[in-house]
VOVO-335528 format. One record per residue (C-alpha): residue number from 1; residue in one letter; x, y, z. Coordinates in steps of 0.02 Angstrom, whole numbers, plus 50000, padded with zeros to 5 digits. Layout:
<recs>
- i;aa;c1;c2;c3
- NUM;a;X;Y;Z
...
</recs>
This chain:
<recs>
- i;aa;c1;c2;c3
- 1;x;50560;51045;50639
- 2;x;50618;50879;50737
- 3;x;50558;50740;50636
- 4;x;50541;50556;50714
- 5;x;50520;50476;50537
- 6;x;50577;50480;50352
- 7;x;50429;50439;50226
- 8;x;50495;50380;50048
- 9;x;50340;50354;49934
- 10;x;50292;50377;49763
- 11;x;50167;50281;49624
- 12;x;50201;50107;49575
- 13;x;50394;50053;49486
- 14;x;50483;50212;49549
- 15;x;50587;50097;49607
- 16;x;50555;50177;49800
- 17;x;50586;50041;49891
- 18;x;50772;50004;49828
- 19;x;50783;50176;49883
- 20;x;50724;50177;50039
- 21;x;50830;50027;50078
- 22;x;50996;50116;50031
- 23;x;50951;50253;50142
- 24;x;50898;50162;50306
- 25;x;51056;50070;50282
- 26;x;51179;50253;50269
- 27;x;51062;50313;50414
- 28;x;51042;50158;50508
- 29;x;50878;50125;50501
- 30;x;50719;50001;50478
- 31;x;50603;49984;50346
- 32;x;50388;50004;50384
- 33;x;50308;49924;50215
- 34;x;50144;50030;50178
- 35;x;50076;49921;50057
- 36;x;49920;49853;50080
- 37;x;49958;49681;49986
- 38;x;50131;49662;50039
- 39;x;50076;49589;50222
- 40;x;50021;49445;50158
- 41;x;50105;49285;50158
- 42;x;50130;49180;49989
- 43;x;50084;49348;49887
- 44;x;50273;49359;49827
- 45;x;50265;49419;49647
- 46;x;50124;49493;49632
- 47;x;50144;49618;49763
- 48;x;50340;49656;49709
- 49;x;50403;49595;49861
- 50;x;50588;49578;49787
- 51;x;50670;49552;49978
- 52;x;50824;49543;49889
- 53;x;50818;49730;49872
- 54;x;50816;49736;50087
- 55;x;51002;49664;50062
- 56;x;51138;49807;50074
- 57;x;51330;49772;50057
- 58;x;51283;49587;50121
- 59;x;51208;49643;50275
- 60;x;51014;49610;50275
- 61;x;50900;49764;50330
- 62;x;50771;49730;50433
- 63;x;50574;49759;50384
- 64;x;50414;49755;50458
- 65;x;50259;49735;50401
- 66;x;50292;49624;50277
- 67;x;50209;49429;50273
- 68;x;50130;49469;50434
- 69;x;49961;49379;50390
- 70;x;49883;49250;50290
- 71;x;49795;49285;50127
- 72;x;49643;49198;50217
- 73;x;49636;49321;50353
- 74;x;49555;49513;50351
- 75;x;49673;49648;50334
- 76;x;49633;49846;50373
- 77;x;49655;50014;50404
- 78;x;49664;49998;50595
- 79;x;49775;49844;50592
- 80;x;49902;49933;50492
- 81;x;49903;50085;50607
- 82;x;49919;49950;50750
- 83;x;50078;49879;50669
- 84;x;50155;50018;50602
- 85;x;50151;50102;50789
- 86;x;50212;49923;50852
- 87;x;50349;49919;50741
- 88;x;50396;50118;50772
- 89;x;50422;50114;50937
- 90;x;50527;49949;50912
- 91;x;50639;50024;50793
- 92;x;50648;50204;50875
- 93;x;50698;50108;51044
- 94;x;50870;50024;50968
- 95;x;50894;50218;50921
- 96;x;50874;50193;50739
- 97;x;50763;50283;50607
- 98;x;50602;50210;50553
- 99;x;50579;50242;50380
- 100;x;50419;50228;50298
- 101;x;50388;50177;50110
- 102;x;50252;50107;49994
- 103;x;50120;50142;49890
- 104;x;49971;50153;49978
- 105;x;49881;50326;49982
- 106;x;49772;50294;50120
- 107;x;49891;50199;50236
- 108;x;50027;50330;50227
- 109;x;49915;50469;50240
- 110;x;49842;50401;50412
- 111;x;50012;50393;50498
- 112;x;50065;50549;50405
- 113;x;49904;50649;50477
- 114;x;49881;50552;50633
- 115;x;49725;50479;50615
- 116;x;49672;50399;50798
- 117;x;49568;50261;50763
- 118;x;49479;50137;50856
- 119;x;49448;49945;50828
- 120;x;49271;49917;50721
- 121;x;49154;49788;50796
- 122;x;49059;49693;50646
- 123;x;48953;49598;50741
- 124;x;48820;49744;50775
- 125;x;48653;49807;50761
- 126;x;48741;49939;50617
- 127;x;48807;49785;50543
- 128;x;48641;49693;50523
- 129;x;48573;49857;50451
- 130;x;48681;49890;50334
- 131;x;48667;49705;50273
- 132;x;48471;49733;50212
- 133;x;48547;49863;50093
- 134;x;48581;49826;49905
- 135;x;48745;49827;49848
- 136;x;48702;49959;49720
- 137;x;48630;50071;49905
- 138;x;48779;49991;49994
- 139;x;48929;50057;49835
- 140;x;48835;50207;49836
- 141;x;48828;50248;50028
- 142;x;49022;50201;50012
- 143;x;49067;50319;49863
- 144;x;48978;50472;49976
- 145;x;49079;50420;50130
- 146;x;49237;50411;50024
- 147;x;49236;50497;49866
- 148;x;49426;50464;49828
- 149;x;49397;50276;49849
- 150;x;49574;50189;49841
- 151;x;49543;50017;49814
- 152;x;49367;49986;49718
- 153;x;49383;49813;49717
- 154;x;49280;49847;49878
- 155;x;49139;49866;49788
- 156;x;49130;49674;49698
- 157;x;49088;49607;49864
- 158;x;48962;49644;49990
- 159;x;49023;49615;50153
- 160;x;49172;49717;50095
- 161;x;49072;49862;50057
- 162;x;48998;49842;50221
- 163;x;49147;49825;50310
- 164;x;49227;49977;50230
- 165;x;49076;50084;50259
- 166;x;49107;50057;50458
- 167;x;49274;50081;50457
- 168;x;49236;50229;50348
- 169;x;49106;50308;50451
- 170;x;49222;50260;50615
- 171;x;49374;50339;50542
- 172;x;49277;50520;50482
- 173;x;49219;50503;50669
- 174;x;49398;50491;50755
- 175;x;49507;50573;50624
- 176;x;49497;50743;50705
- 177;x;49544;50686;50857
- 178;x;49711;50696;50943
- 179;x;49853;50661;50817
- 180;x;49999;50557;50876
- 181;x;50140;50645;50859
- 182;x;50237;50597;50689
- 183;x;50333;50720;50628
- 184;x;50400;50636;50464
- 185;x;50516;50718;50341
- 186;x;50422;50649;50168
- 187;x;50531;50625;50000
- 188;x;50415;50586;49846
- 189;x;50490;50481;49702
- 190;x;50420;50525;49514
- 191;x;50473;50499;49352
- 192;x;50422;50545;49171
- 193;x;50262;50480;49135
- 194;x;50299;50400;48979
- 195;x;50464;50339;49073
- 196;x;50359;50254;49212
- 197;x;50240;50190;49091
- 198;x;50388;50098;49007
- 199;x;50449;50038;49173
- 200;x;50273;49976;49235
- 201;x;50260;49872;49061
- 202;x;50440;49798;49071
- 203;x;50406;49757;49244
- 204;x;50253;49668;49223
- 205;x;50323;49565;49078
- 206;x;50480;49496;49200
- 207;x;50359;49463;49343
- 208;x;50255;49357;49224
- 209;x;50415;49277;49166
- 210;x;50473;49249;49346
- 211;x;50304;49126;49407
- 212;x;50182;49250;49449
- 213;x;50034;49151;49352
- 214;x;50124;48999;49446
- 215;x;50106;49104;49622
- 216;x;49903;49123;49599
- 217;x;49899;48936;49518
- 218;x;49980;48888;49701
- 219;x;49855;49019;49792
- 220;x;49714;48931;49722
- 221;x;49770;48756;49769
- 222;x;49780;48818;49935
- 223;x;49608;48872;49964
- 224;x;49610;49049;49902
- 225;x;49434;49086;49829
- 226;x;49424;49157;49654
- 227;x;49308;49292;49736
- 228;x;49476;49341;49867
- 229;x;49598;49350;49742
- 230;x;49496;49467;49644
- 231;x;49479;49577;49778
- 232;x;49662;49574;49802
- 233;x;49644;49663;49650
- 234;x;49792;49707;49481
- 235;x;49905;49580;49459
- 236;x;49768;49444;49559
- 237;x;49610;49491;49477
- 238;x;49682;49492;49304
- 239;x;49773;49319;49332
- 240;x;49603;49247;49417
- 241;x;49528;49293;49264
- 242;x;49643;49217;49152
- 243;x;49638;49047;49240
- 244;x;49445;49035;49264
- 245;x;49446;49056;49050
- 246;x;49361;49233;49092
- 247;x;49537;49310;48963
- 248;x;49656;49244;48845
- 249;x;49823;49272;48888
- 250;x;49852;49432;48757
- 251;x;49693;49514;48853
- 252;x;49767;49478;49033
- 253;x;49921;49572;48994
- 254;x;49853;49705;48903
- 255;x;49715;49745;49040
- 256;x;49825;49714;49188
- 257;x;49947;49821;49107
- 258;x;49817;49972;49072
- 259;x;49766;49944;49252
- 260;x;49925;49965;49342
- 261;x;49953;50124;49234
- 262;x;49788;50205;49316
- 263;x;49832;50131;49471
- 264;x;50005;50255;49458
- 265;x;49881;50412;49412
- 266;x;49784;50377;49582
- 267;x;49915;50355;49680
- 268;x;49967;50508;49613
- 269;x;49826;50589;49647
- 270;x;49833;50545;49811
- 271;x;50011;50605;49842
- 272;x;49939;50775;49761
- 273;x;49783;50782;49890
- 274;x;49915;50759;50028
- 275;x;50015;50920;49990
- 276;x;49850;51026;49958
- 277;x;49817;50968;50160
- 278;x;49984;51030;50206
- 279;x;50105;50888;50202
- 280;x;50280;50937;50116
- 281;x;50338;50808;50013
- 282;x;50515;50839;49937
- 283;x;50485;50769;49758
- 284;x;50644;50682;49687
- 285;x;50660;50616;49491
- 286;x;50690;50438;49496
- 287;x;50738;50374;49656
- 288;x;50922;50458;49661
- 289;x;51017;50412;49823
- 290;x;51122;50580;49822
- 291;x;50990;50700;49805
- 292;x;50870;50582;49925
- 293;x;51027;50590;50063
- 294;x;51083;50768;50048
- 295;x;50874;50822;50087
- 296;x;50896;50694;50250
- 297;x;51045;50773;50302
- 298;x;51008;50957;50291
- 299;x;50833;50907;50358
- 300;x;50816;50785;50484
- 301;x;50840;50806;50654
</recs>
Protein backbone atom coordinates (compact mmCIF):
# COMPACT_ATOMS: atom_id res chain seq x y z
CA UNK A 1 0.00 0.00 0.00
CA UNK A 2 1.29 3.77 -0.61
CA UNK A 3 0.81 5.48 2.57
CA UNK A 4 0.75 9.49 2.75
CA UNK A 5 1.11 9.44 6.64
CA UNK A 6 2.78 7.72 9.67
CA UNK A 7 0.40 7.55 12.84
CA UNK A 8 2.41 7.02 16.22
CA UNK A 9 -0.21 6.69 19.09
CA UNK A 10 -0.68 4.87 22.14
CA UNK A 11 -2.44 5.58 25.89
CA UNK A 12 -1.12 8.25 28.05
CA UNK A 13 3.08 8.23 29.32
CA UNK A 14 4.17 5.79 26.53
CA UNK A 15 6.35 8.25 26.04
CA UNK A 16 4.90 8.48 22.08
CA UNK A 17 5.61 11.67 21.43
CA UNK A 18 9.55 11.57 22.12
CA UNK A 19 9.10 8.94 19.69
CA UNK A 20 7.47 10.33 17.13
CA UNK A 21 9.85 13.24 17.25
CA UNK A 22 12.99 11.03 16.69
CA UNK A 23 11.38 9.57 13.77
CA UNK A 24 10.09 12.66 11.81
CA UNK A 25 13.51 13.94 12.37
CA UNK A 26 15.45 10.37 10.61
CA UNK A 27 12.54 10.67 8.00
CA UNK A 28 12.31 14.30 7.69
CA UNK A 29 9.19 15.03 8.72
CA UNK A 30 6.51 17.25 10.78
CA UNK A 31 4.69 16.59 13.73
CA UNK A 32 0.32 16.81 13.73
CA UNK A 33 -0.50 16.90 17.72
CA UNK A 34 -3.90 14.87 18.18
CA UNK A 35 -4.55 15.89 21.48
CA UNK A 36 -7.49 17.50 22.26
CA UNK A 37 -5.97 19.76 25.19
CA UNK A 38 -2.69 20.34 23.70
CA UNK A 39 -4.13 23.28 21.27
CA UNK A 40 -4.61 25.40 23.81
CA UNK A 41 -2.53 28.18 24.77
CA UNK A 42 -1.22 28.61 28.54
CA UNK A 43 -2.28 24.75 29.18
CA UNK A 44 1.59 23.81 29.40
CA UNK A 45 1.81 21.21 32.15
CA UNK A 46 -1.11 19.90 32.37
CA UNK A 47 -1.46 18.75 28.94
CA UNK A 48 2.43 17.37 28.81
CA UNK A 49 3.36 19.69 26.36
CA UNK A 50 7.25 19.13 27.07
CA UNK A 51 8.34 21.14 23.55
CA UNK A 52 11.66 20.35 24.60
CA UNK A 53 11.07 16.85 23.39
CA UNK A 54 10.36 18.58 19.53
CA UNK A 55 14.28 19.44 19.82
CA UNK A 56 16.50 16.81 17.90
CA UNK A 57 20.40 17.04 17.72
CA UNK A 58 19.81 21.00 18.28
CA UNK A 59 17.71 21.39 15.39
CA UNK A 60 14.00 22.22 16.42
CA UNK A 61 11.17 20.06 14.64
CA UNK A 62 8.42 21.71 13.59
CA UNK A 63 4.64 21.00 15.00
CA UNK A 64 1.29 21.90 14.36
CA UNK A 65 -1.51 21.95 16.16
CA UNK A 66 -0.18 22.87 19.15
CA UNK A 67 -1.24 26.45 21.14
CA UNK A 68 -3.40 27.20 18.27
CA UNK A 69 -6.32 28.65 20.45
CA UNK A 70 -7.17 30.21 23.59
CA UNK A 71 -8.50 28.29 26.55
CA UNK A 72 -11.50 30.83 26.27
CA UNK A 73 -12.40 29.78 22.87
CA UNK A 74 -14.51 26.39 21.65
CA UNK A 75 -12.52 23.66 20.39
CA UNK A 76 -13.97 20.47 18.24
CA UNK A 77 -14.11 17.69 16.23
CA UNK A 78 -14.49 19.60 12.91
CA UNK A 79 -11.88 22.21 13.79
CA UNK A 80 -9.32 19.61 14.34
CA UNK A 81 -10.09 17.84 11.04
CA UNK A 82 -9.84 21.48 9.54
CA UNK A 83 -6.28 21.87 10.93
CA UNK A 84 -4.95 18.70 10.67
CA UNK A 85 -5.83 18.79 6.68
CA UNK A 86 -4.35 22.48 6.77
CA UNK A 87 -1.31 21.45 8.24
CA UNK A 88 -1.04 18.06 5.87
CA UNK A 89 -1.03 19.51 2.86
CA UNK A 90 1.56 22.14 4.23
CA UNK A 91 3.90 19.64 5.29
CA UNK A 92 3.34 17.08 2.33
CA UNK A 93 4.05 20.21 -0.08
CA UNK A 94 7.90 20.86 1.26
CA UNK A 95 7.96 16.93 0.41
CA UNK A 96 8.20 15.85 3.94
CA UNK A 97 6.18 13.22 6.01
CA UNK A 98 3.41 14.29 8.20
CA UNK A 99 3.41 12.24 11.10
CA UNK A 100 0.56 12.00 13.32
CA UNK A 101 0.69 11.35 17.20
CA UNK A 102 -1.42 11.77 20.39
CA UNK A 103 -3.79 10.43 22.48
CA UNK A 104 -6.99 11.15 21.42
CA UNK A 105 -9.26 8.18 20.29
CA UNK A 106 -11.73 10.06 18.53
CA UNK A 107 -9.48 12.63 16.76
CA UNK A 108 -7.17 10.03 15.30
CA UNK A 109 -9.79 7.77 14.38
CA UNK A 110 -11.55 10.54 12.16
CA UNK A 111 -8.48 11.23 10.02
CA UNK A 112 -7.58 7.55 10.20
CA UNK A 113 -11.23 6.55 8.73
CA UNK A 114 -11.89 9.67 6.83
CA UNK A 115 -14.69 11.02 8.38
CA UNK A 116 -16.07 14.09 5.98
CA UNK A 117 -17.62 16.42 8.16
CA UNK A 118 -19.28 19.55 7.87
CA UNK A 119 -19.29 22.80 10.06
CA UNK A 120 -22.34 22.61 12.89
CA UNK A 121 -24.50 25.72 13.09
CA UNK A 122 -25.63 26.28 16.90
CA UNK A 123 -27.73 28.91 16.42
CA UNK A 124 -30.85 26.74 15.15
CA UNK A 125 -34.24 25.70 15.54
CA UNK A 126 -32.44 21.97 16.68
CA UNK A 127 -30.49 24.04 18.99
CA UNK A 128 -33.43 25.72 20.76
CA UNK A 129 -34.98 22.24 20.97
CA UNK A 130 -32.61 20.51 22.36
CA UNK A 131 -32.17 23.34 25.02
CA UNK A 132 -35.89 22.55 26.65
CA UNK A 133 -34.40 19.09 27.39
CA UNK A 134 -33.07 18.12 30.91
CA UNK A 135 -29.68 17.42 31.27
CA UNK A 136 -30.48 13.98 32.64
CA UNK A 137 -32.78 13.64 28.72
CA UNK A 138 -29.91 15.67 27.19
CA UNK A 139 -26.66 12.92 28.90
CA UNK A 140 -28.94 10.34 28.03
CA UNK A 141 -29.78 11.26 24.29
CA UNK A 142 -25.81 11.73 24.19
CA UNK A 143 -24.79 8.27 25.70
CA UNK A 144 -27.30 6.59 22.78
CA UNK A 145 -25.67 8.72 20.06
CA UNK A 146 -22.22 7.78 21.41
CA UNK A 147 -21.99 4.87 23.52
CA UNK A 148 -18.06 4.92 23.70
CA UNK A 149 -18.17 8.52 24.99
CA UNK A 150 -14.45 9.80 25.14
CA UNK A 151 -14.48 12.73 27.15
CA UNK A 152 -17.56 12.68 29.82
CA UNK A 153 -16.75 15.77 31.19
CA UNK A 154 -19.35 16.66 28.45
CA UNK A 155 -21.90 15.70 30.46
CA UNK A 156 -21.26 18.41 33.66
CA UNK A 157 -22.41 21.09 31.43
CA UNK A 158 -25.36 21.66 29.38
CA UNK A 159 -24.59 23.50 26.47
CA UNK A 160 -21.79 20.98 26.07
CA UNK A 161 -24.02 18.17 25.96
CA UNK A 162 -25.93 20.01 23.50
CA UNK A 163 -23.24 20.91 21.46
CA UNK A 164 -21.84 17.39 21.32
CA UNK A 165 -25.18 15.89 20.53
CA UNK A 166 -25.12 18.04 17.09
CA UNK A 167 -21.91 17.39 16.25
CA UNK A 168 -22.73 13.84 17.13
CA UNK A 169 -25.82 13.45 15.17
CA UNK A 170 -23.92 15.57 12.16
CA UNK A 171 -20.94 13.34 12.21
CA UNK A 172 -23.16 9.68 12.20
CA UNK A 173 -24.81 11.66 9.22
CA UNK A 174 -21.54 12.40 7.09
CA UNK A 175 -19.25 9.67 8.31
CA UNK A 176 -20.16 7.31 5.53
CA UNK A 177 -19.55 9.57 3.10
CA UNK A 178 -16.58 9.92 0.82
CA UNK A 179 -13.31 9.31 2.78
CA UNK A 180 -10.35 11.52 2.00
CA UNK A 181 -7.79 9.62 1.02
CA UNK A 182 -5.24 8.91 4.06
CA UNK A 183 -3.50 6.05 3.75
CA UNK A 184 -1.45 6.07 7.09
CA UNK A 185 0.96 3.40 8.16
CA UNK A 186 -0.15 3.29 12.18
CA UNK A 187 2.58 2.14 14.94
CA UNK A 188 0.89 1.67 18.45
CA UNK A 189 3.09 2.24 21.58
CA UNK A 190 2.19 -0.07 24.85
CA UNK A 191 3.79 -1.06 27.74
CA UNK A 192 3.23 -3.37 30.78
CA UNK A 193 0.38 -2.31 32.60
CA UNK A 194 1.82 -2.24 35.88
CA UNK A 195 4.93 -0.55 34.05
CA UNK A 196 2.67 2.31 32.69
CA UNK A 197 0.90 2.57 35.84
CA UNK A 198 4.32 3.34 37.50
CA UNK A 199 5.17 5.77 34.79
CA UNK A 200 1.70 7.63 34.90
CA UNK A 201 2.27 8.03 38.90
CA UNK A 202 5.96 9.23 38.62
CA UNK A 203 4.87 11.48 36.00
CA UNK A 204 2.19 13.09 37.72
CA UNK A 205 4.30 13.63 40.86
CA UNK A 206 7.18 15.73 38.63
CA UNK A 207 4.47 17.69 36.82
CA UNK A 208 3.09 18.72 40.24
CA UNK A 209 6.62 19.46 41.27
CA UNK A 210 7.29 21.44 38.07
CA UNK A 211 4.14 24.37 38.67
CA UNK A 212 1.28 22.65 37.39
CA UNK A 213 -1.04 23.79 40.51
CA UNK A 214 0.84 27.23 39.72
CA UNK A 215 -0.34 26.85 35.81
CA UNK A 216 -4.29 26.56 36.86
CA UNK A 217 -3.61 29.26 39.85
CA UNK A 218 -2.46 31.59 36.67
CA UNK A 219 -5.53 30.16 34.47
CA UNK A 220 -7.83 31.32 37.01
CA UNK A 221 -6.40 34.79 37.36
CA UNK A 222 -6.90 35.09 33.85
CA UNK A 223 -10.50 34.58 33.58
CA UNK A 224 -10.76 30.86 33.24
CA UNK A 225 -14.08 29.76 34.94
CA UNK A 226 -13.93 27.01 37.52
CA UNK A 227 -16.84 25.41 35.41
CA UNK A 228 -14.09 25.45 31.99
CA UNK A 229 -11.34 24.07 33.67
CA UNK A 230 -13.36 21.23 34.87
CA UNK A 231 -14.40 20.43 31.66
CA UNK A 232 -10.89 20.46 30.51
CA UNK A 233 -11.03 17.57 32.57
CA UNK A 234 -7.73 15.17 34.63
CA UNK A 235 -5.10 17.12 35.61
CA UNK A 236 -7.71 20.59 35.49
CA UNK A 237 -10.68 19.25 37.19
CA UNK A 238 -8.74 17.66 39.97
CA UNK A 239 -6.55 20.90 40.52
CA UNK A 240 -9.96 23.14 40.28
CA UNK A 241 -11.07 21.09 42.93
CA UNK A 242 -8.25 21.35 45.09
CA UNK A 243 -8.15 25.19 44.94
CA UNK A 244 -11.98 25.84 45.37
CA UNK A 245 -11.36 23.64 49.01
CA UNK A 246 -13.64 20.90 47.14
CA UNK A 247 -10.02 18.19 48.12
CA UNK A 248 -7.13 18.23 50.29
CA UNK A 249 -4.08 17.89 48.62
CA UNK A 250 -3.55 13.85 49.54
CA UNK A 251 -7.19 13.39 47.79
CA UNK A 252 -6.20 15.49 44.57
CA UNK A 253 -3.33 13.27 43.90
CA UNK A 254 -4.74 10.17 44.70
CA UNK A 255 -7.97 10.79 42.48
CA UNK A 256 -6.19 12.48 39.65
CA UNK A 257 -3.85 9.72 39.73
CA UNK A 258 -6.72 6.85 39.65
CA UNK A 259 -8.18 8.96 36.88
CA UNK A 260 -5.41 9.15 34.46
CA UNK A 261 -4.97 5.33 34.97
CA UNK A 262 -8.68 4.78 33.51
CA UNK A 263 -8.09 7.38 31.19
CA UNK A 264 -5.01 4.81 29.71
CA UNK A 265 -7.74 1.74 29.74
CA UNK A 266 -10.06 3.95 27.38
CA UNK A 267 -7.73 5.03 25.29
CA UNK A 268 -6.94 1.63 25.04
CA UNK A 269 -10.03 0.63 24.33
CA UNK A 270 -10.27 2.82 21.72
CA UNK A 271 -7.05 1.78 19.97
CA UNK A 272 -8.68 -1.88 20.32
CA UNK A 273 -12.15 -0.72 18.58
CA UNK A 274 -9.95 0.72 15.79
CA UNK A 275 -8.31 -2.64 14.75
CA UNK A 276 -11.73 -4.63 15.11
CA UNK A 277 -12.83 -1.81 12.12
CA UNK A 278 -9.88 -2.74 10.12
CA UNK A 279 -7.12 -0.35 10.88
CA UNK A 280 -3.55 -2.18 11.31
CA UNK A 281 -1.75 -0.82 13.96
CA UNK A 282 1.85 -2.23 14.36
CA UNK A 283 2.01 -2.47 18.24
CA UNK A 284 5.60 -1.69 19.60
CA UNK A 285 6.70 -2.21 23.57
CA UNK A 286 7.76 1.01 24.82
CA UNK A 287 8.39 3.47 22.29
CA UNK A 288 11.74 1.79 20.79
CA UNK A 289 13.23 3.88 17.90
CA UNK A 290 14.81 0.72 16.12
CA UNK A 291 11.95 -1.43 15.96
CA UNK A 292 9.55 1.87 15.28
CA UNK A 293 12.19 2.72 12.12
CA UNK A 294 12.83 -0.68 10.71
CA UNK A 295 8.47 -1.09 10.42
CA UNK A 296 8.76 2.60 8.48
CA UNK A 297 11.29 1.44 6.31
CA UNK A 298 10.08 -1.93 5.13
CA UNK A 299 6.59 -0.24 5.05
CA UNK A 300 6.20 3.07 3.87
CA UNK A 301 6.10 4.11 0.57
Amino acid sequence: MNYNLITILGPTAVGKTRLAVKLAYHFNGEIISADSRQVYKSMDIGTGKDLSDYIMEGEKIPYHLIDVIEPTEEFNLFLFNQMFYDAYHKITSKKKIPFLTGGTGLYLHSILKGYLLEKVNMENAQYDELSKLSIEELTSKLKMLNPNLHNTTDLKIKDRVIKAIIIAQNKNKTEKSVKKKINSLTIGVKLDREKLKERITERLKHRLNSGMVEEVKNLLANGISYDKLIFFGLEYRYIAQYLKGELNYNDMFQKLNSAIHNFAKRQMTWFRKMEREGIKIHWIEGPNFELAKKIIEENYS
